[in-house]
N, C-alpha and C positions, 0 to 999 in steps of 0.2 A: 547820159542822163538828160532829162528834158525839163525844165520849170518854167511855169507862166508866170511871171511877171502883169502886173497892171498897171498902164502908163497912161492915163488920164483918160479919154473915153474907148480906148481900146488895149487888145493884151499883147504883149511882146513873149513870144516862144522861145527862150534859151536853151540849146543844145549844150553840151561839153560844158566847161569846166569857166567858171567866173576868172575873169584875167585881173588881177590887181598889180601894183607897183612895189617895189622893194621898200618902200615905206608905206604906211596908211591909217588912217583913221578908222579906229574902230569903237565900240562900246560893251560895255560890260554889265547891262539891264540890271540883275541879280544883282552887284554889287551898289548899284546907283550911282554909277560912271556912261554920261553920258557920251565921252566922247573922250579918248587917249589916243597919244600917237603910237604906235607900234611901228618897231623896225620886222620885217617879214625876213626869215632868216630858216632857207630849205637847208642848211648847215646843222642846225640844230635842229635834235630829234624831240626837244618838246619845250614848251612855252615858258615861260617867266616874268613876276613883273613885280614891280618898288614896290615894297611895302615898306611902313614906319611903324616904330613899336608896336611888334608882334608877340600877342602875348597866347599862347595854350590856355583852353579851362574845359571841365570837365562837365556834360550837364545831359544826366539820365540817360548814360555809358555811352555818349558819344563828345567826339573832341571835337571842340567849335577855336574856331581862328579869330581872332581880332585883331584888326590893324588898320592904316590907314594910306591914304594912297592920295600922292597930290596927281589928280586928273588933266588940269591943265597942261601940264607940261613942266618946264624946268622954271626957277626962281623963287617964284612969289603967287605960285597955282595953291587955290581953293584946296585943302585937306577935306576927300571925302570918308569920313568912318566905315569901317565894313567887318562883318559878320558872315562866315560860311561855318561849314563843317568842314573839315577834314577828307581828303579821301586818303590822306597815303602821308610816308613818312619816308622818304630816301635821298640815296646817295646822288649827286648829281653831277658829272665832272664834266668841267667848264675848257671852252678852247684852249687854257693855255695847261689842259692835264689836270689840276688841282680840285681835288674832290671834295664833296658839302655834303652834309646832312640839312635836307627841304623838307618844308612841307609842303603841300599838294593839296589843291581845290577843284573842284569839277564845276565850273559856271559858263552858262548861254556867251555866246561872243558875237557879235550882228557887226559884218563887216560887206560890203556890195550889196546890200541889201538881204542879204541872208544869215541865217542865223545857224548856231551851230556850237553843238555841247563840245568845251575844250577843256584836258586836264591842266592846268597852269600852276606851276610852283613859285612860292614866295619868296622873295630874296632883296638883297639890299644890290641896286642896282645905280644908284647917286652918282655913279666917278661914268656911267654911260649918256651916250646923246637920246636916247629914247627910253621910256618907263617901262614897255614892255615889249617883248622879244616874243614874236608868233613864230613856234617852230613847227617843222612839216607834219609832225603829229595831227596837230588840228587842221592842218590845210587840206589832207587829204586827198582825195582825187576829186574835190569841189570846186578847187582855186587851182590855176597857173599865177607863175609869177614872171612877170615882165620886168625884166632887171634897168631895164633905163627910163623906165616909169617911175611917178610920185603919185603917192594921192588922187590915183584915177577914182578913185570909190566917194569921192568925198567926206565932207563930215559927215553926214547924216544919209536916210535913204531909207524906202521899205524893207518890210523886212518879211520874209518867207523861209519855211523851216527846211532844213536838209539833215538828208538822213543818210 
């Protein structure tokens, strides 16, 4: 796959696949998080991330999620409030075997500077070192991951859509 990139008066050609670190900074636009740390985890087959009081409602036959999300990071991080729909309601059994009923959101995720629709299930995640867990679902064949890398992507960066 090939993307242009723009890097200040000229374009950078990317072939193959954006290399990030086993940890990185990413954003979540849609929910108004501009910046969370995410552990990158090809282990897991799909994503997850803190939520606080998570509450279901019903509104002209579609379920909308509410809940809240400290984006900073661990402590005494800013509570950002958020609102999606719904895409899904399942099971989701966690490294150590033990199985949850989640629910599941479909929201943009803009990590290396690109951007990209990931499914991500809610969950209470408090006793882990990172808010959210990007699993290979959403990585796809867009991202390699360099396991002795950190934060190659930084906080922030363009952003360009991948399909």
């Amino acid at each position: 796959m090939m993307r242009t990139t723009s890097r200040r008066d000229f374009d950078v050609i990317q072939t193959g696949p954006i290399v990030i670190g086993w940890r990185e900074w990413l954003a979540l636009p849609a929910l108004g998080i501009a910046a969370i740390k995410a552990k990158v985890d090809t282990g897991a087959r799909t994503s997850s991330l803190h939520v606080d009081a998570l509450v279901a409602d019903e509104r002209d036959g579609v379920t909308w999620l509410h809940f809240s999300v400290a984006a900073g990071g661990r402590g005494h991080a800013a509570r950002v409030q958020c609102a999606a729909p719904a895409a899904a309601r399942r099971t989701v059994t966690d490294s150590g075997g033990h199985q949850t009923l989640r629910w599941f959101i479909r929201t943009p995720v803009v990590l290396g500077g690109a951007s990209l629709d990931a499914e991500i299930n809610l969950t209470d995640r408090r006793d882990m070192l990172f808010p959210m867990l990007l699993g290979r679902s959403a990585l796809g064949d867009h991202f390699a991951v360099d396991p002795v890398s950190s934060y190659r992507c930084g906080r922030g960066g363009g952003r360009r859509e991948l399909r």
